[in-house]
C-alpha positions as CSV (number, residue, x, y, z in Angstrom):
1,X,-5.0,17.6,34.0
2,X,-1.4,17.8,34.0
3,X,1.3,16.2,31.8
4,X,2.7,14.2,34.5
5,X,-1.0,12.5,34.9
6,X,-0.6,11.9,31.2
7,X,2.1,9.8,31.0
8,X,2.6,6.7,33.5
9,X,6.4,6.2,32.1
10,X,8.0,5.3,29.2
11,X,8.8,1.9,27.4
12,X,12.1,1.1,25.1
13,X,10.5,0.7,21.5
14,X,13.1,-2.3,21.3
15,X,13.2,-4.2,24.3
16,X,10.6,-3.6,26.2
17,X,12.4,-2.3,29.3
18,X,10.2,-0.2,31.3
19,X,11.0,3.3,32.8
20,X,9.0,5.6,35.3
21,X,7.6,8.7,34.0
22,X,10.5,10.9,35.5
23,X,13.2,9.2,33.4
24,X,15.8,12.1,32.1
25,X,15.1,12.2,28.0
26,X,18.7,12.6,26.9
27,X,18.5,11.4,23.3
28,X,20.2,8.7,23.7
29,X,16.9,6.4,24.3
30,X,16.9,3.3,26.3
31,X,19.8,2.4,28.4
32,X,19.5,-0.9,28.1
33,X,19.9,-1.1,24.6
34,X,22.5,2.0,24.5
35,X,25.4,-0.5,23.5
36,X,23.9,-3.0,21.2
37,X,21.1,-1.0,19.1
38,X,20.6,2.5,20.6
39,X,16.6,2.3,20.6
40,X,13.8,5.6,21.2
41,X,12.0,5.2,24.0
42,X,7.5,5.9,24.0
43,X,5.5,7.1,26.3
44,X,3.1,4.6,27.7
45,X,-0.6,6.5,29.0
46,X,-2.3,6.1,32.2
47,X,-5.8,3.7,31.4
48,X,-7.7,6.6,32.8
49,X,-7.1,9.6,30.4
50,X,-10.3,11.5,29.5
51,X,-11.3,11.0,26.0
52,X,-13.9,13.0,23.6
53,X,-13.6,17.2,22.5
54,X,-11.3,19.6,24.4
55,X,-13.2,21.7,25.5
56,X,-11.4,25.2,23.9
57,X,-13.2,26.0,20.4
58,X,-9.6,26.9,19.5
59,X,-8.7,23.1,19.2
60,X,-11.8,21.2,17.8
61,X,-10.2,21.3,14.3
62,X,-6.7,20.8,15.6
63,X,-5.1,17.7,15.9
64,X,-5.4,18.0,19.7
65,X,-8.9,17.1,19.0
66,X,-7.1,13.8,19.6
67,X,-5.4,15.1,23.1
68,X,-6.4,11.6,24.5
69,X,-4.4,9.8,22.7
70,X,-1.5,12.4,23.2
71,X,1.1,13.1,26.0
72,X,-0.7,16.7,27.1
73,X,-3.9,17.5,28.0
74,X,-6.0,20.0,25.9
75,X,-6.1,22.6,28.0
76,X,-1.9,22.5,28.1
77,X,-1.9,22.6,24.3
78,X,0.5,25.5,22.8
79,X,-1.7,25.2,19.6
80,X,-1.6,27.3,16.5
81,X,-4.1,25.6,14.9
82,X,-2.1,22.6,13.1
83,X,-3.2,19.6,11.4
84,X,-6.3,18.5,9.7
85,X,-4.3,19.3,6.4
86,X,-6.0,18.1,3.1
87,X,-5.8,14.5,1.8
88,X,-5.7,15.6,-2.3
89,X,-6.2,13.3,-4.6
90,X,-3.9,13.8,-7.7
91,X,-4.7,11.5,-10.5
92,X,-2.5,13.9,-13.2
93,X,1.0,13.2,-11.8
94,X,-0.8,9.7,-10.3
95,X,-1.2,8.6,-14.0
96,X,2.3,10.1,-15.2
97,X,4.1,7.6,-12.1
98,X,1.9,4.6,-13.4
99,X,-0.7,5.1,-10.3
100,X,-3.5,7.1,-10.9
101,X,-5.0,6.3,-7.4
102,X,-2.7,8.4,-5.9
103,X,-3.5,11.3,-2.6
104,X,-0.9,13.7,-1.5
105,X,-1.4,15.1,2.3
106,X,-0.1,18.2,2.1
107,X,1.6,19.1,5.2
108,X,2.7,22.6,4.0
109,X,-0.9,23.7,4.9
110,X,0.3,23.5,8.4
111,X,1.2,26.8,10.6
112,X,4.8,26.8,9.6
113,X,4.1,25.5,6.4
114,X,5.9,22.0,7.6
115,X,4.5,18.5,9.3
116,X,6.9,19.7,12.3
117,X,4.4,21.7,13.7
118,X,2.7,18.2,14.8
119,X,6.0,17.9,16.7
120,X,6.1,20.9,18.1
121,X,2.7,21.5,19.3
122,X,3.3,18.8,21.7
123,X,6.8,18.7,22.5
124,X,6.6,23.0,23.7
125,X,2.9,21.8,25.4
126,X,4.9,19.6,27.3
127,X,8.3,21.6,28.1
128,X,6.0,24.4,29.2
129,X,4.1,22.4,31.7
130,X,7.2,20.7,32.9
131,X,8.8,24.0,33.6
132,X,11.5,24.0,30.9
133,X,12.6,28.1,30.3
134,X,14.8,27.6,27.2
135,X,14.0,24.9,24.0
136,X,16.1,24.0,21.6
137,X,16.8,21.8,18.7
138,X,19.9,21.1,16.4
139,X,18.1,21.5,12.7
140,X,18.3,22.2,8.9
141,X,15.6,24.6,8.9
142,X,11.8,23.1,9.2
143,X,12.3,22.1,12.6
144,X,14.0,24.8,14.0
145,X,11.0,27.2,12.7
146,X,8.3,25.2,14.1
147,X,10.2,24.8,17.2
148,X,10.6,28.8,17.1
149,X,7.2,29.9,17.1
150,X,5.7,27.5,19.5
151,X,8.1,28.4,21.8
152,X,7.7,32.2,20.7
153,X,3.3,31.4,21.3
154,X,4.4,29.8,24.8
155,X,6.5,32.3,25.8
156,X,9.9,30.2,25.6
157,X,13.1,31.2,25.0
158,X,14.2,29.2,21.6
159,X,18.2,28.0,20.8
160,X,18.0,26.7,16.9
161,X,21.6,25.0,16.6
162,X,22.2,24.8,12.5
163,X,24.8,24.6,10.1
164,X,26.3,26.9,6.9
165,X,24.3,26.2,3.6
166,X,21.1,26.1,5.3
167,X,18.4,26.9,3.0
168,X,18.3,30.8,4.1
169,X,14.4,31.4,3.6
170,X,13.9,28.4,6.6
171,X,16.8,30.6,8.2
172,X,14.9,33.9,7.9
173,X,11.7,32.3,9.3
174,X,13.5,31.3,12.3
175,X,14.7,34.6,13.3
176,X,11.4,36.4,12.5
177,X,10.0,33.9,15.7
178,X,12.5,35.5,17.8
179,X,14.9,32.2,18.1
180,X,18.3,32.1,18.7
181,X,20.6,30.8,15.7
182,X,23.8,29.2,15.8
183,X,25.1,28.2,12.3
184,X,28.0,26.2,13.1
185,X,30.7,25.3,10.3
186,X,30.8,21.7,12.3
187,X,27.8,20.1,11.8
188,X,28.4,17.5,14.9
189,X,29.5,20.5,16.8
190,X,25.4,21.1,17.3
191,X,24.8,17.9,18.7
192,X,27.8,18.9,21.5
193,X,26.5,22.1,22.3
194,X,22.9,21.0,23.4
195,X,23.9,18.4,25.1
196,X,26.1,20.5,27.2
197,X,23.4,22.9,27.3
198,X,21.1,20.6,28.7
199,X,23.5,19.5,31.3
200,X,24.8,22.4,32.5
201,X,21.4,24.9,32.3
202,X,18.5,22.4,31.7
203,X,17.6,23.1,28.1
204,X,14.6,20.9,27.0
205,X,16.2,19.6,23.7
206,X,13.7,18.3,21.1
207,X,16.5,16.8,18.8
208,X,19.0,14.2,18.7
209,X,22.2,15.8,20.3
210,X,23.9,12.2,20.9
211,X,25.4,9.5,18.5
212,X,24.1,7.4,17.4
213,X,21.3,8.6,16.6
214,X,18.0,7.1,18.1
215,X,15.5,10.0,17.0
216,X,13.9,13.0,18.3
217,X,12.5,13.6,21.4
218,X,9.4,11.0,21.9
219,X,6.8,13.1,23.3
220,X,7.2,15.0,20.7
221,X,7.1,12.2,18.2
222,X,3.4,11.4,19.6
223,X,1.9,14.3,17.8
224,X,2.9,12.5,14.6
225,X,0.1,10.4,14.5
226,X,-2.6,12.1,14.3
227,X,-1.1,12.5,10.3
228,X,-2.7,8.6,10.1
229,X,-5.5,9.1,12.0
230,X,-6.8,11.8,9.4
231,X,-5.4,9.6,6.5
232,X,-8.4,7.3,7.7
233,X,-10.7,9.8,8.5
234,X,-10.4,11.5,5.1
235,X,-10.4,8.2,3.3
236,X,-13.9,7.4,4.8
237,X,-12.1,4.3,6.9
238,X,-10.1,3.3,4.4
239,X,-6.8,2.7,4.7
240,X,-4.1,3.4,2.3
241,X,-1.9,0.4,0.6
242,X,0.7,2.4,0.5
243,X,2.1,5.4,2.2
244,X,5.1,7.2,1.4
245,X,7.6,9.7,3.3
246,X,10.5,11.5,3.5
247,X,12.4,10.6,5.9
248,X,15.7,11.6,7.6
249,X,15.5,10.4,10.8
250,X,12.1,8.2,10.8
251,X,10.6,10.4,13.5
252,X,7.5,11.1,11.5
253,X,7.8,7.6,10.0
254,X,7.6,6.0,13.4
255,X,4.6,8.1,15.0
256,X,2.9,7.5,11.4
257,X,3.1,3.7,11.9
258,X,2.2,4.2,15.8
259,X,-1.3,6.0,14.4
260,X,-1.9,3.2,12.3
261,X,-1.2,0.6,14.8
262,X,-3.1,2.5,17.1
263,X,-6.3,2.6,14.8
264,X,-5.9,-1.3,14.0
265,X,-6.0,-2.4,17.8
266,X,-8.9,-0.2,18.6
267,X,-10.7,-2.0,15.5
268,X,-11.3,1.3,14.2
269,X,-9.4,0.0,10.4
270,X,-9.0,-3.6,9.9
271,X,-5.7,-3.4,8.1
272,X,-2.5,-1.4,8.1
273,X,-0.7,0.2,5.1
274,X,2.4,-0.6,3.9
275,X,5.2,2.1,4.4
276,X,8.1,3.2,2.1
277,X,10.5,5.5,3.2
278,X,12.0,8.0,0.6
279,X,15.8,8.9,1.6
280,X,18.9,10.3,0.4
281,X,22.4,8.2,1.3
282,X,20.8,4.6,1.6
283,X,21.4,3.6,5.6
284,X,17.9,2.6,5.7
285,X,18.0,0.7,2.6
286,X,21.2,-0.7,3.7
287,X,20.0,-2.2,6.6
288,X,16.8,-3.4,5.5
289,X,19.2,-5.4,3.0
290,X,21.6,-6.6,5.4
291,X,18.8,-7.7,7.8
292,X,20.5,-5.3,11.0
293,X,19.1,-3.2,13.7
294,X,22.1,-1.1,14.2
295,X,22.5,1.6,11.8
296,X,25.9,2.8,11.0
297,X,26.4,6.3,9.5
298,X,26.8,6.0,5.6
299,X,29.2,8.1,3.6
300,X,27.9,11.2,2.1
301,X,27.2,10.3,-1.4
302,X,26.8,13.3,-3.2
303,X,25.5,17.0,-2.2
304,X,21.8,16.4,-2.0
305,X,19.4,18.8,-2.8
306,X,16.6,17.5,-0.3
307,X,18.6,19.6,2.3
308,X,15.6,18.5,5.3
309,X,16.6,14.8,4.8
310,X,19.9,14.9,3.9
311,X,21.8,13.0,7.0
312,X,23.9,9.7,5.8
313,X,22.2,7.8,8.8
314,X,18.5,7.2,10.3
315,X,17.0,5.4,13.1
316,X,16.8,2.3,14.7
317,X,12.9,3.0,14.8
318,X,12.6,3.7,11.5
319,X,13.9,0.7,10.1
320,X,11.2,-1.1,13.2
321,X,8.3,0.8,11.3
322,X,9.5,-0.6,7.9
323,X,10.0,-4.1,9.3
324,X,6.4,-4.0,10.8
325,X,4.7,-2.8,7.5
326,X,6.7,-5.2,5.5
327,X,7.6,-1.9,4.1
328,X,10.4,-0.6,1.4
329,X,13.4,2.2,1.9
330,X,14.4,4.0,-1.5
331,X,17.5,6.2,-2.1
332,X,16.9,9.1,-4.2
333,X,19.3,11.3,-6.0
334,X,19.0,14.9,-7.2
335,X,18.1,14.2,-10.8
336,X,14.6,14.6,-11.0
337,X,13.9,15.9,-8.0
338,X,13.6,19.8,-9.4
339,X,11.7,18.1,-12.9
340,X,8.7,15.9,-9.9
341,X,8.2,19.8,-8.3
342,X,7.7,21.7,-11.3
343,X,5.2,18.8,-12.2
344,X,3.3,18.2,-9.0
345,X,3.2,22.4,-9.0
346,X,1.9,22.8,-12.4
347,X,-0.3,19.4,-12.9
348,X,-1.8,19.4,-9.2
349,X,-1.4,23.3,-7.6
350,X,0.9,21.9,-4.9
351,X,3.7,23.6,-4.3
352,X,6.3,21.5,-2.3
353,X,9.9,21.6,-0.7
354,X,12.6,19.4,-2.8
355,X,12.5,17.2,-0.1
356,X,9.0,16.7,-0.2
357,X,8.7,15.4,-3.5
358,X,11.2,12.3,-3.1
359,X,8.1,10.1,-2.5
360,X,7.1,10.9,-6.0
361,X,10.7,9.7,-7.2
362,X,10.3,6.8,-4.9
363,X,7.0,5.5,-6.0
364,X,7.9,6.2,-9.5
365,X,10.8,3.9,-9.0
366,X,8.3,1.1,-6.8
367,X,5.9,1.4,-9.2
368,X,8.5,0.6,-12.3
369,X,9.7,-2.4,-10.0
370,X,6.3,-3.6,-10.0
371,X,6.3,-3.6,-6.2
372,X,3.6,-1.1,-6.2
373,X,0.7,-1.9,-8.6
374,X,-0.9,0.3,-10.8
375,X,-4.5,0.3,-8.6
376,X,-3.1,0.2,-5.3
377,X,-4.4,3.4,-3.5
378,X,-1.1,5.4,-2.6
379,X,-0.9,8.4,-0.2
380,X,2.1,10.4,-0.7
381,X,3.1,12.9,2.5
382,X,4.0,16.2,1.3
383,X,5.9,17.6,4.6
384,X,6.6,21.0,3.1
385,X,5.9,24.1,1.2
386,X,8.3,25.1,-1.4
387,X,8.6,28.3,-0.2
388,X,11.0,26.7,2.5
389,X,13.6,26.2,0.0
390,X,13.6,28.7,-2.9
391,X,16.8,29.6,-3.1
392,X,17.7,25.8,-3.8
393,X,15.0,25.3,-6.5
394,X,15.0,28.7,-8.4
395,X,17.6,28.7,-11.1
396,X,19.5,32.1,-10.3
397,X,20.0,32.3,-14.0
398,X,16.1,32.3,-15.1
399,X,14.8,35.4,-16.6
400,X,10.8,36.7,-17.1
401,X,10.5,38.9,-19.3
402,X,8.9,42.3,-18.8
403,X,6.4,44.3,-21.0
404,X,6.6,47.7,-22.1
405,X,3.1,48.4,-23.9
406,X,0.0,46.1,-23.6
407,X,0.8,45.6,-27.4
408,X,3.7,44.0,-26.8
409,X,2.2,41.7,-24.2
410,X,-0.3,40.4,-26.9
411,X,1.9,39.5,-29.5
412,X,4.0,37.4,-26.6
413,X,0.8,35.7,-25.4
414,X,0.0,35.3,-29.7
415,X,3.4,33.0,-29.4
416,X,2.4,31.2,-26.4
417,X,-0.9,29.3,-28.7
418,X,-2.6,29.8,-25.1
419,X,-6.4,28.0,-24.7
């Protein structure tokens, strides 16, 4: 089965407007609704796609164990074995934020160690079958390594278009897969360049490279729901009341609330979960506030530390998933965001990005609104390991000591009052 047997076309996520499966995927979504509120556009399946296993062992604890409900068939899949990460529940830091019923799916389990590979998987599964030679994506680092070795496992050339003060271990990973990088002082100038590429020598581009912004490429954007459908699964059916997210763009956002949706009108859960997105500058805040479904790009607040969500503007869909879920966007600042790491590390064994923790400072901050309540069952998504960012959340001035005799290693541990 092919990917063009997949997909029958594509539909606007806000209008409606119909498109046949060949439309040119630009990133600037629906061209209907370019002027007014530049929308993402979905893929809408043929009736007859084949359900049940694929049949490679390789993928039966995948996420394409769900390829029928994704844009590529099975045996297309570019698959490194991502997804089925664990759903943890973490009643120490729960009880600290006033929610002891709280689960963290930790995405850093994943391949590259981010929820990109999800992405990935299926957005280099389908450039591969279509043809594509070179992929590429504008990024701040997790993205662009997923991108890399999928495209590196499907034999693809790989263009990751970044910008200075990316966090270098994300940087380093993404030359190790082989990629092309192209720091650029200009952080717009990224967007320019693939879009060029793409017009001039058919690059498949996976991420925005047109303002403003509607999101990432949708096909891609599909793989992101399998995240809810093992929510469920590893929740014995139940759904969450609550789920939280980073979010930049609302890619993973939007495919999260797809899953759910998904899962609802196939019966399979009988109610959805309430989302709440965890962001840096406010647009999504600001627009849920001012009731709009344009989102203008916000002023850069302050230097943020959560470097993977750190854009001053989101997505049209993104603030459609919050809308849907009667859902809630909080800013978060750099404050506690090293303090929530060190905690969720030392209390629960889960190491996490800086960006990855800002659903901890956002359901701290719900949870002290009294918008969530203390025994509604919460699922935070961890989309990262911490290793992705060390150089941003190890303090360069931090010394361990070192000992000279075993002697003098006792009397430090005698100081310590250990067990």
């Amino acid at each position: 089965m092919t990917v063009a047997c997949k997909i029958a076309g594509f539909s606007c996520i806000r209008c409606s407007a119909n498109y046949s499966a060949d439309i040119e995927i630009d990133s600037r979504g629906c061209p209907v609704c370019q002027l007014s509120a530049p929308a993402n556009l979905q893929p809408v399946y043929k009736k007859s796609q084949s359900a049940g296993e694929p049949d490679r062992p390789d993928l039966r604890k995948s996420l394409w164990r769900h390829a029928n409900t994704l844009p590529c068939a099975a045996e297309d899949a570019i698959s490194l074995g991502e997804g089925d990460t664990p759903l943890l529940k973490a009643a120490t830091i729960g009880q600290a934020l006033g929610v002891p019923n709280l689960f963290i799916k930790d995405e850093g389990r994943n391949p590259t160690w981010s929820h990109k590979d999800r992405f990935s998987t299926v957005a280099v599964s389908v450039a591969r079958s279509q043809g594509a030679r070179v992929i590429a994506t504008a990024s701040s680092g997790n993205a662009g390594a997923s991108l890399a070795a999928y495209a590196a496992r499907a034999g693809l050339e790989c263009v990751v278009a970044t910008f200075a003060g990316t966090a270098g271990p994300m940087l380093s990973q993404i030359r190790r897969y082989g990629a092309t990088v192209l720091p650029l002082v200009n952080k717009m100038d990224r967007w320019a360049l693939l879009a060029d590429a793409a017009s001039r020598f058919g690059w498949f581009v996976t991420s925005p490279c047109h303002s403003p912004v509607v999101g990432s490429h949708p096909v891609g954007i599909e793989g992101y729901k399998t995240m809810a459908y093992e929510i469920v699964e590893q929740s014995n059916g139940e759904v969450p009341d609550w789920c939280v997210m980073p979010v930049c763009y609302g890619d993973a956002l939007a495919g999260v609330w797809l899953g759910f949706k998904e899962l609802f009108e196939a019966r399979y859960v009988d109610r959805l979960p309430k989302l709440v997105a965890a962001e840096v500058h406010g647009s999504l805040s600001d627009a849920l506030a001012r009731g709009v479904d344009r989102l203008d790009e916000q002023e850069m607040l302050f230097e943020t530390l959560a470097v993977s969500i750190g854009t001053p503007r989101s997505t049209y869909q993104a603030v459609k998933a919050l809308r849907e879920s009667s859902g809630r966007a909080v800013p978060v600042g750099n404050d506690s965001l090293l303090d929530l790491q060190k905690q969720l590390a030392r209390r629960e064994g889960i190491f996490a990005e800086l960006a990855s923790v800002t659903p901890l400072a956002a359901i701290r901050e719900l949870r002290k609104q009294g918008v969530i309540a203390a025994d509604d069952r919460v699922v935070a998504v961890v989309t990262a390991s911490g290793l992705k960012d060390l150089d941003r959340s190890t303090d360069p001035s931090e010394t361990h000591q070192t000992f000279r005799t075993i002697e003098d290693a006792w009397q430090w541990l005698g100081s310590r009052q250990l067990g």
